[in-house]
Backbone as ProteinMPNN parsed JSONL, in Angstrom:
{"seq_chain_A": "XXXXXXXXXXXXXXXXXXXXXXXXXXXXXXXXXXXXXXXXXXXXXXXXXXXXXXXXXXXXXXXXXXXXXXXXXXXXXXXXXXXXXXXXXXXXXXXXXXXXXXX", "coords_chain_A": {"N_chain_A": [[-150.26, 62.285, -117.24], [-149.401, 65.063, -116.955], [-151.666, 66.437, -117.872], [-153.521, 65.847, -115.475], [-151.899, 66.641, -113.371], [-151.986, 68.922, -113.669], [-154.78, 69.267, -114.313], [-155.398, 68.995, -111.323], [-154.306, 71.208, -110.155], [-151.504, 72.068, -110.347], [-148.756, 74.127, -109.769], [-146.25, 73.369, -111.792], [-146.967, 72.147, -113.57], [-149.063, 73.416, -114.755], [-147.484, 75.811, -115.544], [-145.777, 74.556, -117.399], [-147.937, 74.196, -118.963], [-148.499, 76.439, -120.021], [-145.693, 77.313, -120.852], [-145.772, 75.821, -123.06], [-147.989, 76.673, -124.303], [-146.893, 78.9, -124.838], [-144.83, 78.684, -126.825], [-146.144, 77.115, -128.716], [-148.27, 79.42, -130.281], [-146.826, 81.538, -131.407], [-146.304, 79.849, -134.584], [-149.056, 78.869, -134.931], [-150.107, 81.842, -135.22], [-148.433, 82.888, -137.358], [-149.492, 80.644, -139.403], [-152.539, 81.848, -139.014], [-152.29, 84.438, -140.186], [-151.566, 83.968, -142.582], [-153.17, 82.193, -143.985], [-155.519, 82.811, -142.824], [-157.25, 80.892, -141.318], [-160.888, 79.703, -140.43], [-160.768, 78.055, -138.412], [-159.263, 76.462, -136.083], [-158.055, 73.518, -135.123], [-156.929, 71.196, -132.498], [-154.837, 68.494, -132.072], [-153.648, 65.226, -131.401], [-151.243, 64.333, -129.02], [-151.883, 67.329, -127.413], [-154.447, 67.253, -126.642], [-155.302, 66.32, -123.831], [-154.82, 68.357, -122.258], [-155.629, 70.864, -123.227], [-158.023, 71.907, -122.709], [-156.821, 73.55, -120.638], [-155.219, 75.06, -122.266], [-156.103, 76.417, -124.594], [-157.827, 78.281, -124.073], [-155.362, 79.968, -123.275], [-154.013, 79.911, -125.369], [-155.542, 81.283, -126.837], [-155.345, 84.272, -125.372], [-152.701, 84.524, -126.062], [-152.313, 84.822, -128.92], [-154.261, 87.134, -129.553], [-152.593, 89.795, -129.549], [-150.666, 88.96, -131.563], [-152.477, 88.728, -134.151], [-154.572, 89.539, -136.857], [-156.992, 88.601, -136.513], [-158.141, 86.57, -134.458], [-158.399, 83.031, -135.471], [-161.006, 80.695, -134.088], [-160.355, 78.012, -131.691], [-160.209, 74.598, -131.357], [-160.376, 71.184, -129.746], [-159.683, 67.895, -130.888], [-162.066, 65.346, -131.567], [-161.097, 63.155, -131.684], [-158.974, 62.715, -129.904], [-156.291, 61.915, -129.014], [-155.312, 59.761, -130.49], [-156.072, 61.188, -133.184], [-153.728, 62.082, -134.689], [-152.59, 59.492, -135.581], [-154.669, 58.598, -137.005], [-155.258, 60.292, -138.755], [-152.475, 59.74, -140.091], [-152.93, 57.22, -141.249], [-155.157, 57.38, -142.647], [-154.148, 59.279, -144.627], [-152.033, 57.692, -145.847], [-153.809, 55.415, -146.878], [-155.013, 56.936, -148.689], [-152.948, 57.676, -150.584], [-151.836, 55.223, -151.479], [-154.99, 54.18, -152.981], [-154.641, 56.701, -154.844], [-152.497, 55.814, -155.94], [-153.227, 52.739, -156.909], [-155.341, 53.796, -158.853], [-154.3, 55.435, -160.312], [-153.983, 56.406, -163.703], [-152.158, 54.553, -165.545], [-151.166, 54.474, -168.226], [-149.348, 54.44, -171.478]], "CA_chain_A": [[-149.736, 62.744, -115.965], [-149.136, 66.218, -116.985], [-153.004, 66.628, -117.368], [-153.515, 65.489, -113.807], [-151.473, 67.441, -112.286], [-153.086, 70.484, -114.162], [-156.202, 69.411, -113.78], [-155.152, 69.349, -110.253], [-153.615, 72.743, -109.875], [-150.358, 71.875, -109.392], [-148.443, 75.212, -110.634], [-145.304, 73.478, -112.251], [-148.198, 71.442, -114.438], [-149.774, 74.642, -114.717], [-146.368, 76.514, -115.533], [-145.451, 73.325, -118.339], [-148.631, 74.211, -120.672], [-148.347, 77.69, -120.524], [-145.011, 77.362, -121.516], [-146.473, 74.957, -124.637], [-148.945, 78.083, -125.454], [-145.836, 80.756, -125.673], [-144.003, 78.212, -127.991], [-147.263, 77.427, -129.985], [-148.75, 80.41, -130.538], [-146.706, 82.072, -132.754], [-146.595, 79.289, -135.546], [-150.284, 79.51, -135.392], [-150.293, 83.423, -135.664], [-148.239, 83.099, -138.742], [-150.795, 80.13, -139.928], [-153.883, 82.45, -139.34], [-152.063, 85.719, -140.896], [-151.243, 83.442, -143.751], [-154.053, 81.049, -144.418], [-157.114, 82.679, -142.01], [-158.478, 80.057, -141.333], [-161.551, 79.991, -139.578], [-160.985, 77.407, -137.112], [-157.779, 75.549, -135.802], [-158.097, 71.649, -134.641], [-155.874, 70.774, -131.692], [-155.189, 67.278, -131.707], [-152.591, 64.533, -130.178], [-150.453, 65.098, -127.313], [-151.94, 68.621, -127.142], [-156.203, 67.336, -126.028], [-155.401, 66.02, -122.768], [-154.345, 69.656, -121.282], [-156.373, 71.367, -123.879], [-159.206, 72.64, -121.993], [-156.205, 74.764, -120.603], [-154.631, 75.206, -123.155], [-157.117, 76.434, -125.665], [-157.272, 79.788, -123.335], [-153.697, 80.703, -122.915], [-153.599, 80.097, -127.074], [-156.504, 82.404, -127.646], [-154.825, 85.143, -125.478], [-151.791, 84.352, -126.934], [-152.708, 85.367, -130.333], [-154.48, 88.186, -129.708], [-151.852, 90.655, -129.862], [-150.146, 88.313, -132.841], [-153.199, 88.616, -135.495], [-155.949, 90.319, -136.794], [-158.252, 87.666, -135.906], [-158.103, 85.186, -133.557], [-159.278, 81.565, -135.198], [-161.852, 79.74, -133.036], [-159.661, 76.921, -131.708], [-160.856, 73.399, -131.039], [-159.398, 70.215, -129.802], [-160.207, 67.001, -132.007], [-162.949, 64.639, -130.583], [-160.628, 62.159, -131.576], [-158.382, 62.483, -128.953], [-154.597, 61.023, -128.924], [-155.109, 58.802, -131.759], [-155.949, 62.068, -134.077], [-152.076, 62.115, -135.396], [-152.367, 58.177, -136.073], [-155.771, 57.898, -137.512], [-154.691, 60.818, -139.849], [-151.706, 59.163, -141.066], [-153.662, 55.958, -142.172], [-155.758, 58.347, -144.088], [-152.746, 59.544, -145.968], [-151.288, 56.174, -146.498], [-154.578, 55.11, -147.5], [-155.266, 58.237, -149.694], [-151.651, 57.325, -151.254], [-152.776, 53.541, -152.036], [-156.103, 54.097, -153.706], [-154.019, 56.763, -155.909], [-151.715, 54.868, -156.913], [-153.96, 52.103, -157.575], [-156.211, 54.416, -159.628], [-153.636, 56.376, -161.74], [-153.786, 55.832, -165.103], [-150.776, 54.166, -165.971], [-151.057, 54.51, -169.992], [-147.888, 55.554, -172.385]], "C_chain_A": [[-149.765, 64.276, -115.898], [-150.788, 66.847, -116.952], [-153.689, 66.285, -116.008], [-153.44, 66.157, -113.289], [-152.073, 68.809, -112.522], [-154.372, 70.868, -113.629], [-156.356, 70.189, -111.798], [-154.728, 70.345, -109.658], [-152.328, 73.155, -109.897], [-149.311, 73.371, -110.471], [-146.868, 74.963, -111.384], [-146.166, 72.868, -113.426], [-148.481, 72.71, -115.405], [-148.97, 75.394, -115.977], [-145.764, 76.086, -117.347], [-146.413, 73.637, -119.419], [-149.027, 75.535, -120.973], [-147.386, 78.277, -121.036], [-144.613, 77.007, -123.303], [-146.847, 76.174, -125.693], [-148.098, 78.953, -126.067], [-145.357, 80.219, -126.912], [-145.18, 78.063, -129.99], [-147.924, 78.44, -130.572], [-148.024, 81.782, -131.616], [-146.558, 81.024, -134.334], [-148.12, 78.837, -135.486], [-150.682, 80.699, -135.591], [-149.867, 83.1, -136.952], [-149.209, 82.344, -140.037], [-151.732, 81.081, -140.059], [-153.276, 83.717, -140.41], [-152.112, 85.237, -142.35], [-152.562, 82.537, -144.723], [-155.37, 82.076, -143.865], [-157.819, 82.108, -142.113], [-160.069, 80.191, -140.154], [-161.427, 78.975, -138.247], [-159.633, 76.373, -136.82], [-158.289, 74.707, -134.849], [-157.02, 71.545, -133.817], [-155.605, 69.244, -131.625], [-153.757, 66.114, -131.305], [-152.057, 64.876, -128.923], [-150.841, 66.48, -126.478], [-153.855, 68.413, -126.329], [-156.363, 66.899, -124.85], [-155.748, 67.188, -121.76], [-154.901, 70.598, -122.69], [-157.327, 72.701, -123.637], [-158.177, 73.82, -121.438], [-155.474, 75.389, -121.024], [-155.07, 76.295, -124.498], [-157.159, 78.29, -125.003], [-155.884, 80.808, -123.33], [-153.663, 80.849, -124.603], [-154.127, 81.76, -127.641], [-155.86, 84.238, -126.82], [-153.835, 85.665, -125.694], [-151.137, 85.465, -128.198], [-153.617, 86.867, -130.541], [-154.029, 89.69, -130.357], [-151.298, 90.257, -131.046], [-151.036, 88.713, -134.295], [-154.354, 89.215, -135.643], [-157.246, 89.763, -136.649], [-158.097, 86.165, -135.711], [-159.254, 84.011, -134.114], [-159.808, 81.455, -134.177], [-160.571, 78.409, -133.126], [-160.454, 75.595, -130.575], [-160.19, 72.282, -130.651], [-160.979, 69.167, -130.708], [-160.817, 66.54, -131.181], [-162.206, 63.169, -130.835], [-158.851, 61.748, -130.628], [-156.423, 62.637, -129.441], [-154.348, 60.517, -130.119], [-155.313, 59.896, -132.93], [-154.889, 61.536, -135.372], [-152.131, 60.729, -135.956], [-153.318, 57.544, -137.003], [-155.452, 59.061, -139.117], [-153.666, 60.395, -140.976], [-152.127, 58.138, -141.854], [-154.155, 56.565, -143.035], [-155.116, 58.622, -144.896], [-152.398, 58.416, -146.875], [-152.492, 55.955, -146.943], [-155.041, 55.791, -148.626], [-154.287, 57.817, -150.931], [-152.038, 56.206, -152.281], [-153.89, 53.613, -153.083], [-155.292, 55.309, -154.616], [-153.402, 56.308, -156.921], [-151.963, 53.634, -157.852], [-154.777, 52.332, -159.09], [-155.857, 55.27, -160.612], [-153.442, 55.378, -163.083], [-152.855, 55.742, -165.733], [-150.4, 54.377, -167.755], [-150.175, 55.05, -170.365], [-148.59, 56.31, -172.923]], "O_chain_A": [[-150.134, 64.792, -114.843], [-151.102, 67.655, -116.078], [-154.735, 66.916, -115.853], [-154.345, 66.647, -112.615], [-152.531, 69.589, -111.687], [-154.892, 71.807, -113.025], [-156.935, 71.14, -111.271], [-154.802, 70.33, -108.429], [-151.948, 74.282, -109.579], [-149.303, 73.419, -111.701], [-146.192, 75.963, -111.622], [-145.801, 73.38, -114.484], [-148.129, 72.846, -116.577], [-149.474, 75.589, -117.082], [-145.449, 76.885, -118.229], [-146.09, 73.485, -120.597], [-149.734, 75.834, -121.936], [-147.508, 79.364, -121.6], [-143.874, 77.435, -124.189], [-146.524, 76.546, -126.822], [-148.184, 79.559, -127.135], [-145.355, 80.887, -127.946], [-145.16, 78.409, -131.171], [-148.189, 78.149, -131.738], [-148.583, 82.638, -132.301], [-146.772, 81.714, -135.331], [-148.281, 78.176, -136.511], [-151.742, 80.779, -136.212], [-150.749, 82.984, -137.802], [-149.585, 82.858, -141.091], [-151.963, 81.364, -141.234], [-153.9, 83.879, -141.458], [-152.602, 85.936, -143.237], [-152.65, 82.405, -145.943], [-156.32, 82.071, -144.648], [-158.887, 82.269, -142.704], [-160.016, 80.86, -139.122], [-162.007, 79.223, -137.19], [-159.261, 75.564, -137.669], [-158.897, 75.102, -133.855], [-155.959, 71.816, -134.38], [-156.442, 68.709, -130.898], [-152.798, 66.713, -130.816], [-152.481, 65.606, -128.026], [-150.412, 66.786, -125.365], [-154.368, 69.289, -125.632], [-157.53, 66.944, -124.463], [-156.549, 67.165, -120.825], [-153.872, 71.111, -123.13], [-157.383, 73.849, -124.078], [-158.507, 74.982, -121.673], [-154.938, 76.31, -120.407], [-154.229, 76.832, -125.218], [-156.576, 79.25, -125.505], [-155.664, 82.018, -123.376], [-153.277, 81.919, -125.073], [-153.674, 82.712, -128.275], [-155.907, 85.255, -127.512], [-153.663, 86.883, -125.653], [-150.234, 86.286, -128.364], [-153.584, 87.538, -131.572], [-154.596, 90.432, -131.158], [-151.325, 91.17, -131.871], [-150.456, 88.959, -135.352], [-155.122, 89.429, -134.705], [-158.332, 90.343, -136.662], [-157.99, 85.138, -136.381], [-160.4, 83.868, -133.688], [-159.318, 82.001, -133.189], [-160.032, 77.966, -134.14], [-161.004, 75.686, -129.478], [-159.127, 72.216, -131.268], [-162.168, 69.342, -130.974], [-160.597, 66.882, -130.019], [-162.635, 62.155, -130.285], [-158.007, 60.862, -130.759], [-155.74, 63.438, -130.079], [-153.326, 60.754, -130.765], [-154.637, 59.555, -133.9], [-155.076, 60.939, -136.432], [-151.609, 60.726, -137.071], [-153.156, 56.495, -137.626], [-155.447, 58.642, -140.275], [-153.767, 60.535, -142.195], [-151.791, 58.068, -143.036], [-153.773, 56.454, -144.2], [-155.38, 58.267, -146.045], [-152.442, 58.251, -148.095], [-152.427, 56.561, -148.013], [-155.486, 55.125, -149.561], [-154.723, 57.646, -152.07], [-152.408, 56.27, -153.453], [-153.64, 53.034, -154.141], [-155.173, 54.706, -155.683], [-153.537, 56.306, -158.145], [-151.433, 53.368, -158.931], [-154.877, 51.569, -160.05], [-156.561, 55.77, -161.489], [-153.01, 54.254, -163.336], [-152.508, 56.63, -166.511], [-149.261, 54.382, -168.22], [-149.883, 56.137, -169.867], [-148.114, 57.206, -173.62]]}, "name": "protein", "num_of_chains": 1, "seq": "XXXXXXXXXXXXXXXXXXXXXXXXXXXXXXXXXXXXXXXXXXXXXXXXXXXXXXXXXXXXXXXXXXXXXXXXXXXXXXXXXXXXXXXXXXXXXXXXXXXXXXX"}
């Protein structure tokens, strides 16, 4: 819905993920200052409203860091956050399976 109305123009929409960017944008400044990474992944709740999102981040951060990551949303959409966690849990599993239990 909130992408909709964005898409659509509507300036409380509008208003709603530029408020997102102020909040996000400094715990990714401190990420890049800390890590520099070269490229930051956007993904769940955040790839719908993205496309305008992804802008407001990058001028965001500007003033925050000495170099603005390239930022990306995931191509896996929504499900990102859920398909990640299986990975974990699955990651977990085949450890545990595979540790060498020996005294």
């Amino acid at each position: 819905a909130l992408a909709r109305a964005a898409d659509g123009g509507d300036p409380k929409a509008l208003a709603a993920v530029a408020d997102f960017a102020d909040r996000l944008a400094p715990g990714i400044a401190a990420l890049a200052l800390a890590v520099d990474p070269e490229l930051i992944v956007l993904t769940g709740g955040a790839t719908p409203v993205g496309h305008h999102l992804v802008p407001l981040l990058e001028e965001r951060l500007h003033p925050m860091t000495l170099h603005v990551p390239r930022i990306a949303l995931s191509t896996l959409g929504e499900r990102g956050v859920a398909i990640g966690a299986v990975r974990k849990a699955l990651d977990r599993v085949e450890e545990d399976l595979l540790a060498d239990k020996a005294p």
